[in-house]
C-alpha positions as CSV (number, residue, x, y, z in Angstrom):
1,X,136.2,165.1,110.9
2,X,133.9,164.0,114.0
3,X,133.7,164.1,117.4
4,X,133.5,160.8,119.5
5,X,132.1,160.2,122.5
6,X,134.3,159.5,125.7
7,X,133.6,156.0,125.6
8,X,134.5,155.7,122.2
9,X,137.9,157.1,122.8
10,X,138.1,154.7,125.9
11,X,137.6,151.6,123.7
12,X,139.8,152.8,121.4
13,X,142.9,154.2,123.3
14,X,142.2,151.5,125.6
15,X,140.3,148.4,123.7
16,X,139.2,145.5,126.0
17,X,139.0,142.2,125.5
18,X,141.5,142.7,122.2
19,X,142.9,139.4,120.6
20,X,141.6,136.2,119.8
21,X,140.3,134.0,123.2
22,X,142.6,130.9,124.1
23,X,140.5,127.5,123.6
24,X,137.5,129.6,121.7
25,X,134.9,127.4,120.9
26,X,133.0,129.9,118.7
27,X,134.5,132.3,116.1
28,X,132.3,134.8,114.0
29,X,134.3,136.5,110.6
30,X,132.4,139.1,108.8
31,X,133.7,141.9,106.5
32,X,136.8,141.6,104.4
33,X,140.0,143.4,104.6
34,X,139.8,144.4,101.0
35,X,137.2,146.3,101.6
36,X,138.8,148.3,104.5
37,X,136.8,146.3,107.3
38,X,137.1,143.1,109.0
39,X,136.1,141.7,112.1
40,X,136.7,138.1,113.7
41,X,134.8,137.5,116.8
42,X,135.8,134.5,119.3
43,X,133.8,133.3,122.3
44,X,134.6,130.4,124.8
45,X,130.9,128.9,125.5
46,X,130.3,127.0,129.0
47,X,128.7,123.8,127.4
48,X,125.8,123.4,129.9
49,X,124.7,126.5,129.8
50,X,125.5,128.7,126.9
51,X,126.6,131.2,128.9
52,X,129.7,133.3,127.4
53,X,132.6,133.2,129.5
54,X,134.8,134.8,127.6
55,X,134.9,137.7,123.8
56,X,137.8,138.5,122.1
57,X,138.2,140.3,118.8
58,X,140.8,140.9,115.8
59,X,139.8,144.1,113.8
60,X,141.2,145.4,110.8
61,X,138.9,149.3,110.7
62,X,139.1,152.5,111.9
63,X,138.9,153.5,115.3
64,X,134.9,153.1,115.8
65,X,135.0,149.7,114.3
66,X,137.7,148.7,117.2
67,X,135.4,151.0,119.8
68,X,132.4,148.9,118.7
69,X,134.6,145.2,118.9
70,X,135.5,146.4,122.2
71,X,132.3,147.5,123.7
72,X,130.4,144.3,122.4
73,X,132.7,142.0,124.4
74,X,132.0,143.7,127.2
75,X,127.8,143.5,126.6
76,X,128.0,139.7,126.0
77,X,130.3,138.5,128.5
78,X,128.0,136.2,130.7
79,X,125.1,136.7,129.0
80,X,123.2,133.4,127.3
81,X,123.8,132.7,123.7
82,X,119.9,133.5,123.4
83,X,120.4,136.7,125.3
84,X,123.1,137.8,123.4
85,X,120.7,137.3,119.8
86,X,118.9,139.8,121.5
87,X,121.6,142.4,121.3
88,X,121.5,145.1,118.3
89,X,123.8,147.1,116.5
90,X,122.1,150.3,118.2
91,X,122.9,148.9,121.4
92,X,126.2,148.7,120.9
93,X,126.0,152.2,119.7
94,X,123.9,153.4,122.4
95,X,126.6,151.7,125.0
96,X,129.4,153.8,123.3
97,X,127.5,157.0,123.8
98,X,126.5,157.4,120.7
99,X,128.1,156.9,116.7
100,X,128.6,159.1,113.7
101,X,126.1,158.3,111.4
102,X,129.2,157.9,109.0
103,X,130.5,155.2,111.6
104,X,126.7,152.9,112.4
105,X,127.9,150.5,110.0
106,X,130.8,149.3,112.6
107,X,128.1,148.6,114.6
108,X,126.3,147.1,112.5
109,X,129.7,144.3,111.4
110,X,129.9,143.6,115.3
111,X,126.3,142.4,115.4
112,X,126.8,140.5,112.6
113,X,130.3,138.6,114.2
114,X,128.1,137.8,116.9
115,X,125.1,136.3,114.9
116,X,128.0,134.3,112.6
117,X,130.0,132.9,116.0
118,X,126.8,131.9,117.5
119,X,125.9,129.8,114.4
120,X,129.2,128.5,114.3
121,X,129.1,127.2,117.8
122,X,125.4,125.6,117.6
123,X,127.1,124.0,113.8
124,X,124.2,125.7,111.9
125,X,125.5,127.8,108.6
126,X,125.4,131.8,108.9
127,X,125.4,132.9,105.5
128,X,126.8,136.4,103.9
129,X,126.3,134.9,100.6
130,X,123.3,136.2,98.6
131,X,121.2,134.5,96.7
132,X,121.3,135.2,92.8
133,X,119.7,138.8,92.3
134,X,119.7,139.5,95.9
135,X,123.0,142.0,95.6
136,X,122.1,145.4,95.9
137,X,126.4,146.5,96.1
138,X,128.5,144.7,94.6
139,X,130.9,146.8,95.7
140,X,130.7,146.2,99.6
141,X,128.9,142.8,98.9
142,X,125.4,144.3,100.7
143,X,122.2,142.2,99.8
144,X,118.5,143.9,99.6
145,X,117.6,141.6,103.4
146,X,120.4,143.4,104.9
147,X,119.2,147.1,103.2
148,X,115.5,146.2,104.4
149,X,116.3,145.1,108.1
150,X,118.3,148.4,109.0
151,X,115.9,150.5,107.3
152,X,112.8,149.1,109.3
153,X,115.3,148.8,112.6
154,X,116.8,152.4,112.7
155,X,114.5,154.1,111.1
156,X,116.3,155.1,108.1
157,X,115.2,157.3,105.4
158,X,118.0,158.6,102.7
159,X,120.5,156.3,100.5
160,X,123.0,158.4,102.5
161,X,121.4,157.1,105.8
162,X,121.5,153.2,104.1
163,X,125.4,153.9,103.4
164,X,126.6,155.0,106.9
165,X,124.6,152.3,108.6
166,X,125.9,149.4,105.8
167,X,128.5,151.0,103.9
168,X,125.9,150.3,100.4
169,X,126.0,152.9,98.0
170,X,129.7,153.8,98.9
171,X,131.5,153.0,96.1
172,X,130.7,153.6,92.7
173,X,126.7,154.6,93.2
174,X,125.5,152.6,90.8
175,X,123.1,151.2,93.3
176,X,121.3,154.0,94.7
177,X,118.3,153.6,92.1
178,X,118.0,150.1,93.7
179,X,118.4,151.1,97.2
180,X,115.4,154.6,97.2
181,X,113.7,151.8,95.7
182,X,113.7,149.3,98.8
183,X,113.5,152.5,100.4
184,X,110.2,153.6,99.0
185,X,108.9,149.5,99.4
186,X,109.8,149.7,103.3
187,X,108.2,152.9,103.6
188,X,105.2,152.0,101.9
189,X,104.9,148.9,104.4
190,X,105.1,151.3,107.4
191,X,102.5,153.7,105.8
192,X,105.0,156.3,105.1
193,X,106.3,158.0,101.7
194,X,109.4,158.0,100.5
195,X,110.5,161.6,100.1
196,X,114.4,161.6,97.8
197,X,114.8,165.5,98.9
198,X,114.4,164.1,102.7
199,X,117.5,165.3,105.2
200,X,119.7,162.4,106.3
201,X,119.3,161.4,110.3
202,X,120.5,164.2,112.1
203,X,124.1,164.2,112.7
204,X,125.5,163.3,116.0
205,X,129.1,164.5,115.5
206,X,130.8,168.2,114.2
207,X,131.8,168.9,111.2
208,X,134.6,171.1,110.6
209,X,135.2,173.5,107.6
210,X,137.1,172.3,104.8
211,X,140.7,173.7,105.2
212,X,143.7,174.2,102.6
213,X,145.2,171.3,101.4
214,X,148.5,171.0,103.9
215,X,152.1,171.5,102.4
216,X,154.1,168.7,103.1
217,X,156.4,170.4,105.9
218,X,152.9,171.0,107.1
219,X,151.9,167.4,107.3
220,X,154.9,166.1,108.7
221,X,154.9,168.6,111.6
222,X,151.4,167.6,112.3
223,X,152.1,164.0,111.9
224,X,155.0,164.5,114.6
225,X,152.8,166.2,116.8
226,X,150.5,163.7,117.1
227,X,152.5,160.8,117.4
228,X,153.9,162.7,120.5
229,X,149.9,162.6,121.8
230,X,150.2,158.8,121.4
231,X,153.2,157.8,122.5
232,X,152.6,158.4,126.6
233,X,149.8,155.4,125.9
234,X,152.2,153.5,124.1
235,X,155.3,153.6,126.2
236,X,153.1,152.9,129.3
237,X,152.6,149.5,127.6
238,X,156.7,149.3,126.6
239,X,156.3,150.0,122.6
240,X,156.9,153.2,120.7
241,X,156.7,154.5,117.6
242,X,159.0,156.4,115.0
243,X,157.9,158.6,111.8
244,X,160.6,157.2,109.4
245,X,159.2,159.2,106.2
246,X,156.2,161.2,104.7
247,X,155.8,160.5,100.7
248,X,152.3,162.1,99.9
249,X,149.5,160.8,102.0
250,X,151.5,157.5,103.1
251,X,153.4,158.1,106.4
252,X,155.7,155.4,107.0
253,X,156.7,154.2,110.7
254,X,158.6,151.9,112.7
255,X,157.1,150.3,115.9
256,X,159.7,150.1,118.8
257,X,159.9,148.5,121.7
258,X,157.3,145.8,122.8
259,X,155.0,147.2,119.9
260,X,158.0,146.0,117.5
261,X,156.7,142.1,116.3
262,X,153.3,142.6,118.4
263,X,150.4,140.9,117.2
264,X,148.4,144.1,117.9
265,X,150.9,146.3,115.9
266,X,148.7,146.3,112.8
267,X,145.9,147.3,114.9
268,X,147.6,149.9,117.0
269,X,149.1,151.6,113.3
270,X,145.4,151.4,112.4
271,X,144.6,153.0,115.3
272,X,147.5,155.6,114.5
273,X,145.9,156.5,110.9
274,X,142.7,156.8,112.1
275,X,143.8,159.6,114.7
276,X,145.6,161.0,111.9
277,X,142.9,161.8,110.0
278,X,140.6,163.1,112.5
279,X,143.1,165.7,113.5
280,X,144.8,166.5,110.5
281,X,141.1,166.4,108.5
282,X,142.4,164.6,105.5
283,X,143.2,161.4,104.5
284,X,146.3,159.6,105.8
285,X,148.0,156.3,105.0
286,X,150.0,155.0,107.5
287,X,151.9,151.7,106.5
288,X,155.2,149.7,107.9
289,X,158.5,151.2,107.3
290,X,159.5,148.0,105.5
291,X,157.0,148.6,103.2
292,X,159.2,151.6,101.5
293,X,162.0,149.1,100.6
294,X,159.5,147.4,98.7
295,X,158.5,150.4,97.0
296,X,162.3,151.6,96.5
297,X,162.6,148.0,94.7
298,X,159.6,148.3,92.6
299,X,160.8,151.8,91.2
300,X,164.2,150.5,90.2
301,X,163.3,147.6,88.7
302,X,160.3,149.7,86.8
């Protein structure tokens, strides 16, 4: 569990710019929602002179990821498209008072929505694709250019660094040979030595102790509680929401009111579970309330 920043928690309780931009002439999509983050970026470009009138975003990620969409259409608003090329992923960081290591790769996704709607409007291709032997993870689809370009840009020096700032190496580790080894290559290029028993970048937010697992009376007391933290924020805006039941790790909920058929329900029940899990220090699904009628219909036809 981490601390955020204030402005984090501002552009997450309160994101600007949220939802795609009416007559967008530009639209960036990096990520994929399969692999738990997604990002689509839309601009509306004056023609004459590049300048960006107006950022929206649609984010399917945890709480920094919508911080980080948030904050970056506030930096680029009015800049030039060639100004806004300029901006980094550590600036968007640096705006936001500072990320998790754990959470630079959020940062690192908005900076690449920008690159991929700036291409788009100028008709060039952005690729994500890889060329053949390229891929470093296949699991989060991370190529050795990408590795190589945050390691030389922020410094990095661990595999663990590599993963929080692009997510490479999270999954099943098979990479992490492949990774010290660009590691050691960018290293060598600075005049520096790879050391593998070298600490990861310092950490910018607290951990907490590991705690007993909760009982499940447990959870759903703690679940209740903060849902109750929420919902001032979400009746100010008309919606609500309603802990309908607590199987496991899945807490299922109906959004009421205005939230109830809003186009930024999904990203307000994101924003829900990823509260959730910094409070509660575990991990916490949090889905539709429809969804259990699926799952009551699975299990009788099973």
């Amino acid at each position: 569990m981490w601390d955020y920043s204030d402005k984090v928690k501002e552009h997450f309780f309160n994101p600007k710019n949220a939802g795609a931009v009416v007559d967008a002439n530009a639209t960036g999509e990096v990520g994929s929602i399969s692999c738990g983050d997604a990002l689509r970026l839309t601009l509306k470009v004056d023609d004459d002179s590049e300048v960006i009138l107006e950022a929206g975003f649609q984010t399917f990620g945890c709480g920094s990821a919508i911080a980080s969409s948030s904050v970056l259409t506030e930096i680029i608003k009015g800049m030039t498209l060639d100004e806004a090329l300029k901006v980094t992923n550590q600036d968007i960081a640096d705006q936001l008072e500072g990320l998790p290591p754990e959470k630079m790769h959020c940062s690192v996704m908005g900076r690449e929505a920008l690159q991929a709607a700036i291409a788009n409007y100028r008709g060039e291709e952005w690729k994500d694709d890889h060329e053949e032997g390229a891929l470093v993870c296949k699991c989060f689809a991370i190529d050795a250019v990408m590795i190589e370009e945050m390691v030389w840009a922020n410094k990095l020096r661990t595999v663990e660094d590599v993963t929080n700032f692009t997510k490479a190496g999270g999954g099943c580790a098979s990479c992490h040979e492949d990774i010290e080894a660009i590691l050691e290559k960018v290293l060598a290029e600075k005049g520096e030595k790879f050391d593998p028993n070298a600490a990861p970048i310092e950490q910018t937010a607290k951990v907490t102790a590991i705690k007993a697992p909760l009982t499940n009376l447990q959870r759903i007391k703690k679940i209740e509680q903060v849902l109750e933290s929420l919902r001032p924020a979400l009746m100010a805006d008309g919606g609500d929401v309603e802990l309908v039941e607590v199987i496991g790790n899945t807490a299922y909920v109906n959004m009421t009111g205005a939230c109830n058929g809003c186009q930024m329900a999904a990203m307000t029940i994101a924003g829900v579970q990823q509260r959730l899990m910094e409070v509660m220090g575990e991990f916490i699904k949090v889905v539709p309330a429809s969804e259990m009628s699926k799952l009551v219909n699975i299990e009788a036809v099973s």
